[in-house]
Residue, then its C-alpha position, 0 to 999 in steps of 0.5 A: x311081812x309083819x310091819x311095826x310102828x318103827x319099821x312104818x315111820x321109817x317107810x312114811x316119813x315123820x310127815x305122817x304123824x298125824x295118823x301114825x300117833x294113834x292107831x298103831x301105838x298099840x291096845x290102849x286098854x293095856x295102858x296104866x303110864x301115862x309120861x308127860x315131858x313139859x318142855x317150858x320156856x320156848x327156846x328156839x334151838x332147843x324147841x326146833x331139836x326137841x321136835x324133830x327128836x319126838x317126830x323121829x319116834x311118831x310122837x307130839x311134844x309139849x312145849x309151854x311159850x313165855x308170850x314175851x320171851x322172843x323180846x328177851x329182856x329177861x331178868x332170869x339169867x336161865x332164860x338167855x338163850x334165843x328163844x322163837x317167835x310165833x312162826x315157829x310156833x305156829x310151823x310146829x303146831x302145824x306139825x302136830x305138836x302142842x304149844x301152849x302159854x306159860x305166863x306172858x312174862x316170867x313172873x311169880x303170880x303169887x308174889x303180886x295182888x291178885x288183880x295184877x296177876x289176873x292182868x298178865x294172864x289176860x294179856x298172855x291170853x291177848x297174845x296168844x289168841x292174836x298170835x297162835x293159829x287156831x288157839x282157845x284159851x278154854x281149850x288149853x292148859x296154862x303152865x304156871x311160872x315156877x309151877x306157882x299159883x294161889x286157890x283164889x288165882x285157881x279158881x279164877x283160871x278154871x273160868x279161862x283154861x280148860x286145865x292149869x299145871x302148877x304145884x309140885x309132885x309128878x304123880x297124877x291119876x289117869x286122866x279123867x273128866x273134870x281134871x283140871x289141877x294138874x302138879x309136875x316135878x322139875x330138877x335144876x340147874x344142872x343136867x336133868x339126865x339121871x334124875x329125870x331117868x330116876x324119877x321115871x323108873x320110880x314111876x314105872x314101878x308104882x301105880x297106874x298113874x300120869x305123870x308130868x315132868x316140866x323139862x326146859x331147854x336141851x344140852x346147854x339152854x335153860x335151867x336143869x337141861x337135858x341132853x338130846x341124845x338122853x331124850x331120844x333114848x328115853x323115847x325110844x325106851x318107852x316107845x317099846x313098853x306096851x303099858x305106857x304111852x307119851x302123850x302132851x298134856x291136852x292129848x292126854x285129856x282128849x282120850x278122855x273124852x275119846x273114851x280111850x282109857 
């Protein structure tokens, strides 16, 4: 009897993700999408569902942490949700998806000097390295707040992160070496669902390309939610699509240097 992927996560459990997230997905030659959906901001409710959702279907997620965001006290009225400490992030690191820094506060680095927007980055950097087992700044990507960023604040983060994701556009090329400026779409305040599927349909239909979405919370968390029943639907679709693969960001670039594309 011929197993498949689904049928083997069924039989194993979503505690094999590890080994389930490669080998069985399939000839990586086939390739030519690549979907990367960002989740930003770091609430707890949303965080915990979006990763049982991607285990269900042997996948990482991608979710981008405010350093802060557990002390609340946010301006932004998008971000009054609960959002998790580092437990939870390092519990879903564990786990096998990606956490990575997206500012140590909620704020426009292009709206203040640039020694002061390089102070927050090094004290997100602080916070992460002191909070997030096993956590290298050049090894990650940063996730710009509101995906804004400057040439000179660019150049300043290629000497930090190993990738940054800011600037508009979901349409990047295949990973590759050197990449480092990585764009994304986004869509808000209301319900992502249709736009999101939209967009990706879009994509599908173009060139072999990779492409970034920065998603928030789910259901009724953050600004431009998007429903759990859609994401797991949407995964499910694309799971059983040869050409295409979801992967988190970091991932993406480590097949790179695997040789997989």
């Amino acid at each position: 009897m011929k197993i498949n992927r689904r049928d083997s996560l069924k039989i194993l459990g979503a505690g094999t993700l590890g080994l389930l997230a490669g080998p069985l997905r399939g000839n990586m030659a086939k390739v030519s999408h690549i979907v990367s959906l960002s989740f930003d901001d770091g609430f707890e409710k949303s965080s915990i569902k979006t990763a049982e959702i991607y285990e269900k279907h042997g996948l990482s997620a991608c979710i981008n942490v405010i350093a802060t965001g557990h002390q609340g006290g946010s301006d932004d009225a998008y971000q009054n949700w609960p959002m998790a400490d580092f437990s939870l992030w390092n519990n879903l690191k564990k786990r096998g998806h990606e956490i990575m820094p997206h500012s140590y506060r909620h704020a426009n680095l292009t709206k203040m000097p640039l020694e002061e927007a390089k102070g927050l980055v090094r004290k997100c950097m602080d916070v992460f390295e002191k909070e997030l087992d096993g956590y290298s700044s050049d090894e990650s990507v940063y996730n710009c707040a509101y995906n804004a960023s400057s040439p000179e604040l660019e150049a300043w983060l290629k000497t930090k992160f190993r990738a940054i994701r800011t600037g508009w556009g979901y349409f990047n090329p295949l990973p590759h070496e050197g990449q480092f400026r990585l764009t994304c779409s986004s869509n808000g305040p209301e319900n992502i669902d249709k736009q999101l599927g939209k967009t990706i349909d879009d994509f599908l239909e173009g060139p072999s390309g990779w492409m970034i979405y920065n998603a928030h919370g789910l259901d009724d968390e953050g600004w431009g939610p998007l429903s759990s029943v859609f994401l797991d639907e949407l995964l499910g679709r694309l799971m059983e699509m040869d050409h295409v693969k979801v992967q988190p960001v970091i991932s993406a670039l480590d097949c790179v240097q695997m040789k997989k594309y």
